[in-house]
C-alpha atoms as a printed R data frame, in Angstrom:
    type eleno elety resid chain resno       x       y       z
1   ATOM     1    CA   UNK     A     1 -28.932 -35.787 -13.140
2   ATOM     2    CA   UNK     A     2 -30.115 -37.466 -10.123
3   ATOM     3    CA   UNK     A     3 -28.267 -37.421  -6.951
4   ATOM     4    CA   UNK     A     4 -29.105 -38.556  -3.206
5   ATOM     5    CA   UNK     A     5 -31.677 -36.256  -1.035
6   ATOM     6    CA   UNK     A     6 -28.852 -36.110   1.424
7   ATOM     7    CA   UNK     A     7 -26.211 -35.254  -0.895
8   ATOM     8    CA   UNK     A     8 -28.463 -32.264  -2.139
9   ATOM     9    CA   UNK     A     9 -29.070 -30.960   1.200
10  ATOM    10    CA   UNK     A    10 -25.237 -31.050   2.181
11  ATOM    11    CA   UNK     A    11 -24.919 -28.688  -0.716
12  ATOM    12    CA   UNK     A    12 -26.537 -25.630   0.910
13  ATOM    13    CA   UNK     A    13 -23.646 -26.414   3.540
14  ATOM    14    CA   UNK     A    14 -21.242 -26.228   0.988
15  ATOM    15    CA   UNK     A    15 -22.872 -23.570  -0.392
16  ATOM    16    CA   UNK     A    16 -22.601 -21.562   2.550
17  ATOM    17    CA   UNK     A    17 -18.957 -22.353   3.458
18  ATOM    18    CA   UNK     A    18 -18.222 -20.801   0.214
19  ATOM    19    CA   UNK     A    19 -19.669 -17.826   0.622
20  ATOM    20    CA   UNK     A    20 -17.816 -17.507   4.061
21  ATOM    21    CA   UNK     A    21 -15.247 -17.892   1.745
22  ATOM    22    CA   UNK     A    22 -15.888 -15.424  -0.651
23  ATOM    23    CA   UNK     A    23 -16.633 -12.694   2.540
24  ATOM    24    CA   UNK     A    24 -13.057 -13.369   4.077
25  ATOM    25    CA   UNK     A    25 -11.583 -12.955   0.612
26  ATOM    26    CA   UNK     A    26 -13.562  -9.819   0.470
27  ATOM    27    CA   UNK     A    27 -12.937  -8.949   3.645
28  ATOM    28    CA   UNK     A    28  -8.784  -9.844   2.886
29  ATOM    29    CA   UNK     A    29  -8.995  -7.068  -0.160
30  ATOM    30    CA   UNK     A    30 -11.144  -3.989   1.675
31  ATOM    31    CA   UNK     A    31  -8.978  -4.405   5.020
32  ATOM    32    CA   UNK     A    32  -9.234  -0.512   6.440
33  ATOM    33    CA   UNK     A    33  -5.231  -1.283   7.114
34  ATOM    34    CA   UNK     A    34  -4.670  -2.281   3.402
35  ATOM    35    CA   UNK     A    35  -6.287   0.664   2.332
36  ATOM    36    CA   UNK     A    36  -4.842   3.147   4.445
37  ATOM    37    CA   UNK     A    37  -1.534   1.530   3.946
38  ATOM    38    CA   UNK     A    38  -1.754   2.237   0.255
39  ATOM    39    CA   UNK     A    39  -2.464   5.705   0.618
40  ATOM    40    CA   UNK     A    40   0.501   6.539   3.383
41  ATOM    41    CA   UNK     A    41   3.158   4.853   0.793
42  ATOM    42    CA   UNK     A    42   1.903   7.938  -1.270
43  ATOM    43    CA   UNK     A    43   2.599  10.140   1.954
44  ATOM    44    CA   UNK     A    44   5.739   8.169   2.698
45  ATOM    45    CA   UNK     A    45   6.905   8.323  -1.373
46  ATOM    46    CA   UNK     A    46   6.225  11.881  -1.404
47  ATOM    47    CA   UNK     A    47   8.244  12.564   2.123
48  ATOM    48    CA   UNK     A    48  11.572  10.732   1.130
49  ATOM    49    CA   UNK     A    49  11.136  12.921  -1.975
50  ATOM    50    CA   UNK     A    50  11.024  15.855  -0.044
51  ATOM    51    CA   UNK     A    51  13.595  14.652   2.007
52  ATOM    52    CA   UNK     A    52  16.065  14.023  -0.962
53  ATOM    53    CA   UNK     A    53  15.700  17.035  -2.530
54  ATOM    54    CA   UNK     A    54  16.590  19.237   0.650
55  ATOM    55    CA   UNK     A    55  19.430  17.111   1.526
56  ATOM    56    CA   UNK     A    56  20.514  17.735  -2.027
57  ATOM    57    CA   UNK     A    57  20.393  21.482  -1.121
58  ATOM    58    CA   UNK     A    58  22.291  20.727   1.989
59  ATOM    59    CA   UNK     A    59  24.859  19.174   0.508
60  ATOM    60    CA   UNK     A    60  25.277  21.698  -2.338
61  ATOM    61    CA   UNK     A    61  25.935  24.473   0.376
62  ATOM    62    CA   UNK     A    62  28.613  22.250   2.256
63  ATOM    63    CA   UNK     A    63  30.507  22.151  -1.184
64  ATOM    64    CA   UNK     A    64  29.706  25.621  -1.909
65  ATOM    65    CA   UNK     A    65  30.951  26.411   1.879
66  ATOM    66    CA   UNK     A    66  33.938  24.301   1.042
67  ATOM    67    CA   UNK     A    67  34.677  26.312  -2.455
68  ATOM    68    CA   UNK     A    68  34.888  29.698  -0.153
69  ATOM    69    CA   UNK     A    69  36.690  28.020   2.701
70  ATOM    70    CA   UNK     A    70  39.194  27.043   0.385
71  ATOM    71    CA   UNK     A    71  39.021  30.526  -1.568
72  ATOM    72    CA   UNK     A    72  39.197  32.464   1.703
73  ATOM    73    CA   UNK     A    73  42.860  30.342   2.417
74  ATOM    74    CA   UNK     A    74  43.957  31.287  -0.564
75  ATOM    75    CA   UNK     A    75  43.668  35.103  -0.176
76  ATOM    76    CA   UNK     A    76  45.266  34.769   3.431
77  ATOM    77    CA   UNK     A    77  48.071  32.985   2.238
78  ATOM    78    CA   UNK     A    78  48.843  35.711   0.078
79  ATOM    79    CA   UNK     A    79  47.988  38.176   1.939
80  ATOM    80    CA   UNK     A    80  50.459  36.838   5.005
81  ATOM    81    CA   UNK     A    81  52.882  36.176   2.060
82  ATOM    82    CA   UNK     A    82  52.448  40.215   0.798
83  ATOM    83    CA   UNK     A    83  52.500  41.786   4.342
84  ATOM    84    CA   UNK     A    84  55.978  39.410   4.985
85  ATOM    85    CA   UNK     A    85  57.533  41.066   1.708
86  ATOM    86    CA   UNK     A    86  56.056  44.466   2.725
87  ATOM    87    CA   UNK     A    87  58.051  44.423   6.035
88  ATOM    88    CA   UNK     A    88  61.122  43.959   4.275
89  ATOM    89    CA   UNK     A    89  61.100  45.613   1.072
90  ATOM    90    CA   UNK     A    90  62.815  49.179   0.721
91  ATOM    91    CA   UNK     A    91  61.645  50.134  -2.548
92  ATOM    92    CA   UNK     A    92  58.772  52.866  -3.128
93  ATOM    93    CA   UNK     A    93  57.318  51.556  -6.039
94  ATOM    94    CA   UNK     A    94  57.407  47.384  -4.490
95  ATOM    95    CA   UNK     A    95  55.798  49.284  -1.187
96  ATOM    96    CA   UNK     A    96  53.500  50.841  -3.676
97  ATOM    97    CA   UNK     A    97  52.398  47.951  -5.528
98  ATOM    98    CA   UNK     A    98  52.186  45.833  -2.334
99  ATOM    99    CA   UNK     A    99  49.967  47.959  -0.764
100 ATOM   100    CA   UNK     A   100  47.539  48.048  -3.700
101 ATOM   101    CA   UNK     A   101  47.579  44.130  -4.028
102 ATOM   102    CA   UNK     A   102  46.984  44.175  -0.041
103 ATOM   103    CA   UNK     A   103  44.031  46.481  -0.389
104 ATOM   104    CA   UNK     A   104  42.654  44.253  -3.240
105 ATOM   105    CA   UNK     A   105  43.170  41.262  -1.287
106 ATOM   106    CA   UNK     A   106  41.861  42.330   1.801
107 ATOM   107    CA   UNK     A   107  38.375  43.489  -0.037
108 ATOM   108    CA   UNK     A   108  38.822  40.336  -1.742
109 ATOM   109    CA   UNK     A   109  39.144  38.554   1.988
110 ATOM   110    CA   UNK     A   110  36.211  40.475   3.388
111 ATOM   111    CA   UNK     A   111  33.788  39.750  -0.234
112 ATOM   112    CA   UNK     A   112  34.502  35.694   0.573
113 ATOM   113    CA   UNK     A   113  33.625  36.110   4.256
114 ATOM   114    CA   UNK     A   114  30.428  37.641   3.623
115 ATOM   115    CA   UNK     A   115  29.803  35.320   0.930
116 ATOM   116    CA   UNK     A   116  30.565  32.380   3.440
117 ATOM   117    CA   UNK     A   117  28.680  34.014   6.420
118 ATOM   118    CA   UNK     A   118  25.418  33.648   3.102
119 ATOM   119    CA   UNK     A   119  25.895  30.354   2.992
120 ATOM   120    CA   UNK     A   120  26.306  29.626   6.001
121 ATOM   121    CA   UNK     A   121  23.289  31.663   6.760
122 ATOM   122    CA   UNK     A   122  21.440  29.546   3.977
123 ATOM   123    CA   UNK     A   123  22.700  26.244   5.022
124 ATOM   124    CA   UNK     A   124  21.106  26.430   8.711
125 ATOM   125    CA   UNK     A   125  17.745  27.269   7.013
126 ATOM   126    CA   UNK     A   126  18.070  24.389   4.331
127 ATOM   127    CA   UNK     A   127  19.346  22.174   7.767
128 ATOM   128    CA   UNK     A   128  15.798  23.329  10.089
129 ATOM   129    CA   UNK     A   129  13.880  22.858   6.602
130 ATOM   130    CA   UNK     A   130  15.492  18.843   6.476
131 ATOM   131    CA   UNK     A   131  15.373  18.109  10.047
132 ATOM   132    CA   UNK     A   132  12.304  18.977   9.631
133 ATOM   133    CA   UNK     A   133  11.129  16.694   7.187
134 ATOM   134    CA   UNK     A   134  12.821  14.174   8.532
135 ATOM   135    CA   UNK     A   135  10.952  14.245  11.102
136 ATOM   136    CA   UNK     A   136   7.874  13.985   9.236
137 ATOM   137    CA   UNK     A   137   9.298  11.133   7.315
138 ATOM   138    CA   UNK     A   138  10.201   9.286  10.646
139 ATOM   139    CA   UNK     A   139   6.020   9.779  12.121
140 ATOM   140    CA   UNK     A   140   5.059   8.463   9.012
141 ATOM   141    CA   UNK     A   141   7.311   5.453   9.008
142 ATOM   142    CA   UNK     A   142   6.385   4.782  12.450
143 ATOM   143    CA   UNK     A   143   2.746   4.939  11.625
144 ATOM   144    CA   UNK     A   144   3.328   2.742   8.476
145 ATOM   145    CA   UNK     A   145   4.970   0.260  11.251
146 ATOM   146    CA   UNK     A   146   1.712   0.257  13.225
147 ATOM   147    CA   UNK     A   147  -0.343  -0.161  10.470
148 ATOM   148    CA   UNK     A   148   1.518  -3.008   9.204
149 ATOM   149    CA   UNK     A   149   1.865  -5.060  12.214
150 ATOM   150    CA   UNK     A   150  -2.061  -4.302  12.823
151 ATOM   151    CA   UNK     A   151  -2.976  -5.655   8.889
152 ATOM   152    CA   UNK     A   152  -0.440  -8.524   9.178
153 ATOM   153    CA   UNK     A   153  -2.529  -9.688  12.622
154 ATOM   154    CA   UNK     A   154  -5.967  -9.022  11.449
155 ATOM   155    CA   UNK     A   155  -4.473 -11.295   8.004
156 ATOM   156    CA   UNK     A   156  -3.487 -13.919  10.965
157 ATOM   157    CA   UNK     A   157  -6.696 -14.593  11.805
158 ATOM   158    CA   UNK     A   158  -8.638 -14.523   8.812
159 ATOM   159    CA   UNK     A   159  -6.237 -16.696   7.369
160 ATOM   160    CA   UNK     A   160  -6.712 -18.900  10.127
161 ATOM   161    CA   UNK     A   161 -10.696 -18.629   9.713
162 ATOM   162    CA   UNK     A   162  -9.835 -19.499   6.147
163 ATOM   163    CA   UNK     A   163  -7.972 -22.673   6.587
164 ATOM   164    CA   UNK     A   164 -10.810 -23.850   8.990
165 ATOM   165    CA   UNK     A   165 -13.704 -23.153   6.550
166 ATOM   166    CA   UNK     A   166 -11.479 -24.321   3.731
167 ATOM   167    CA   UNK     A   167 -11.417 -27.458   5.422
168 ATOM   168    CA   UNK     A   168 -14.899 -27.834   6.438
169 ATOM   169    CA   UNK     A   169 -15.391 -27.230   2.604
170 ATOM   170    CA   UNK     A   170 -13.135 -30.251   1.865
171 ATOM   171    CA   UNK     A   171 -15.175 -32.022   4.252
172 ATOM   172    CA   UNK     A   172 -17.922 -31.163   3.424
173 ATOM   173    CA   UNK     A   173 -17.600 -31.648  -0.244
174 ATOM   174    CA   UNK     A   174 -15.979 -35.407  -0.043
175 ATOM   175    CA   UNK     A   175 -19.354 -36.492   1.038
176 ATOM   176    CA   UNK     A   176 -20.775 -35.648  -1.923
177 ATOM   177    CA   UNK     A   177 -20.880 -37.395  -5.526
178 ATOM   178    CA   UNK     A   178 -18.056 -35.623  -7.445
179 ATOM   179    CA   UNK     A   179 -20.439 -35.139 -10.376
180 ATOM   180    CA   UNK     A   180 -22.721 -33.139  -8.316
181 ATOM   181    CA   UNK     A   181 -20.016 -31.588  -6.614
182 ATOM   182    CA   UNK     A   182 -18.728 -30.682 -10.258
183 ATOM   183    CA   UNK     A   183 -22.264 -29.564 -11.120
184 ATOM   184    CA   UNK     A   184 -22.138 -27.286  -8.329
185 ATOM   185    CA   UNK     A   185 -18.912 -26.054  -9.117
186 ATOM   186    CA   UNK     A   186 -19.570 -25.102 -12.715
187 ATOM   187    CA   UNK     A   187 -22.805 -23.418 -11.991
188 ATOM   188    CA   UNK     A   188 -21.353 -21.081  -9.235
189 ATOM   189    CA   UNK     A   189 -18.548 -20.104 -11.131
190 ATOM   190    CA   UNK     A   190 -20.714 -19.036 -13.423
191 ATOM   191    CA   UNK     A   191 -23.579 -17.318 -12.217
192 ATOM   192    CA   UNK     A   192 -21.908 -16.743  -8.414
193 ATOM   193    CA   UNK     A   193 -24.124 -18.873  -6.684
194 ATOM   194    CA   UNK     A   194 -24.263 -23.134  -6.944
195 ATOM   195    CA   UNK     A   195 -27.707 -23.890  -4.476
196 ATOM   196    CA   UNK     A   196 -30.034 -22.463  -3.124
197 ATOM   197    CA   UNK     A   197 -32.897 -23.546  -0.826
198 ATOM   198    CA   UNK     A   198 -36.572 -23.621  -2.206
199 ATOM   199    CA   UNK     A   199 -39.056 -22.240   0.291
200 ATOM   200    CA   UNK     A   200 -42.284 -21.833  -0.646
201 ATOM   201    CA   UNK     A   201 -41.641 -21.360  -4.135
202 ATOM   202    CA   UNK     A   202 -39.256 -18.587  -3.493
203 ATOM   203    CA   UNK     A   203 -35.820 -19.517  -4.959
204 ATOM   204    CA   UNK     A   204 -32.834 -18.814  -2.568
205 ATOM   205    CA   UNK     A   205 -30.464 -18.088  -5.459
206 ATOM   206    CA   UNK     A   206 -32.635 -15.324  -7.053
207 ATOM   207    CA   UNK     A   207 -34.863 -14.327  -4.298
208 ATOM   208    CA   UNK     A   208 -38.003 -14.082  -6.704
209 ATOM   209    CA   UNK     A   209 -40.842 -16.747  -6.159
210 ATOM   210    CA   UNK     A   210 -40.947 -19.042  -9.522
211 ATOM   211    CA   UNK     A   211 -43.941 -18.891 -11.789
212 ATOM   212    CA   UNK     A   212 -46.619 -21.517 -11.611
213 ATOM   213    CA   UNK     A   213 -45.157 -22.972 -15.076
214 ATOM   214    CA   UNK     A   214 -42.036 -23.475 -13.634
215 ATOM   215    CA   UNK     A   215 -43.192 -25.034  -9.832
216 ATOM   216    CA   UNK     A   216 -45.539 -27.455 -11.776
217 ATOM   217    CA   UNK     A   217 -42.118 -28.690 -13.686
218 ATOM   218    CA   UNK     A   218 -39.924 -28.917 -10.483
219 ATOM   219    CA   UNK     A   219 -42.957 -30.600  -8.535
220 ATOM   220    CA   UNK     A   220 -43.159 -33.396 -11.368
221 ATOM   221    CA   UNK     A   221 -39.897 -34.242 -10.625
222 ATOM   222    CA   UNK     A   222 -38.552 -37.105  -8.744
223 ATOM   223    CA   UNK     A   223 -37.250 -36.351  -5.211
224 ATOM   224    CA   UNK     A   224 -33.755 -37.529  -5.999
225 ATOM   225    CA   UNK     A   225 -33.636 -34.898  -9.178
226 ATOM   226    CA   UNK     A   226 -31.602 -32.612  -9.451
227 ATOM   227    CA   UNK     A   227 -33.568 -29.290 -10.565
228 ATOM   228    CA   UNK     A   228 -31.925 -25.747 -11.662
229 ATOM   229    CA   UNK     A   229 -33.444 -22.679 -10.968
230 ATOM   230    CA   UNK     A   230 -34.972 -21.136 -14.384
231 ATOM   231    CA   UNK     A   231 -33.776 -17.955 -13.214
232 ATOM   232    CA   UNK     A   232 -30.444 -18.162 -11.241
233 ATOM   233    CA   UNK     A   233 -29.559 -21.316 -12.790
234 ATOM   234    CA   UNK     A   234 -27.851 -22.650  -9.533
235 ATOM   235    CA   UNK     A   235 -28.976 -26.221  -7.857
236 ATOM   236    CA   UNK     A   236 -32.691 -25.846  -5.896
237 ATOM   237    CA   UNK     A   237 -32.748 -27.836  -3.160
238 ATOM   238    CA   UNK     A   238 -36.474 -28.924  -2.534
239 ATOM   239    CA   UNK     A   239 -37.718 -29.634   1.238
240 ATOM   240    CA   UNK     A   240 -40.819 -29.883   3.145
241 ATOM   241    CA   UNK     A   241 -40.579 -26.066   3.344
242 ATOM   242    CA   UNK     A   242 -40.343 -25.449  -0.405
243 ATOM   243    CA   UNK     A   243 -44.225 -25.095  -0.767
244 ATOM   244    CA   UNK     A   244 -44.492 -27.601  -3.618
């Protein structure tokens, strides 16, 4: 393929506005934000969890509370209703029987209360444990806030960098043939790089200096060639600096 000396050399431009490219995506994937987002979701996952589970607890010992509450009426009731037929009953054995349900109820009465003053006792350690962790849940939210609105800024301006050198690629890249540009294209995609600047028989796109063999085939060629590098395989662009 030949192509125009001046289209060649605008290649290393568009060379190098697409690896400014490929830095900002980089850049876009290893953002210190992103990353420590991703590993406070764990944080924040693991806190609601926590959080669930001990207002699970709580809300077990309300109904359990409840249970005895409604237990604890119970036995009053009939205990007002046995000390109201006790006050007007005149027979020994009713008196007697009374007073034995009375003394079962009452036992029964102070069982519940105990049992309620366990729960109760249990429920304000479940509530410190939950307030607790809700707390924790609500520092971690606020740091997730923090680190979101400081990602999604950082993302403002690279994106911003991105559209410019996105359109300084188009620019660039219009100026050029479109089979050279395709040329370019293809080669980069597949070996990461599309041109590289020859200088002093050191290729740009591998770094290496080319053997003799090789610079004796590139310096036969015309000036308006188009030459790969036998190593790298990307576009060479030649110059007076190349060494040829």
């Amino acid at each position: 393929m030949k192509a125009p000396i001046a289209e060649q050399l605008a290649l290393l431009d568009l060379q190098a506005a697409d690896t400014r490219l490929d830095q900002l995506a980089h850049t876009v994937k290893t953002l210190p934000q992103s990353l420590a987002l991703a590993e406070l979701a764990k944080d924040v996952a693991r806190s609601r969890a926590l959080s669930a589970s001990i207002r699970g607890e709580l809300e077990d010992t309300k109904v359990e509370i409840g249970r005895v509450e409604s237990d604890v009426e119970i036995v009053a009731a009939r205990i007002a209703r046995d000390r109201e037929r006790l006050a007007i009953s005149s027979s020994p054995k009713d008196i007697q029987g009374l007073e034995h349900e009375l003394a079962s109820l009452l036992k029964r009465q102070s069982d519940l209360e105990d049992i309620e003053l366990t729960v109760m006792e249990r429920q304000e350690e479940i509530d410190a444990r939950f307030q607790a962790a809700s707390a924790r849940l609500d520092e971690l939210l606020v740091t997730e806030k923090e680190l979101v609105a400081d990602r999604d800024d950082k993302l403002e301006q690279i994106n911003a960098e991105i559209a410019l050198v996105t359109e300084r690629r188009n620019r660039i890249a219009s100026s050029i043939s479109a089979e050279l540009v395709a040329l370019y294209d293809k080669q980069r995609s597949r070996y990461g790089i599309g041109a590289a600047l020859l200088t002093r028989g050191v290729s740009g796109g591998s770094h290496v200096k080319l053997h003799e063999s090789d610079l004796a085939v590139i310096r036969a060629a015309a000036p308006d060639d188009v030459v790969l590098d036998p190593d790298s395989s990307c576009i060479l662009i030649r110059t007076e600096e190349s060494g040829l």
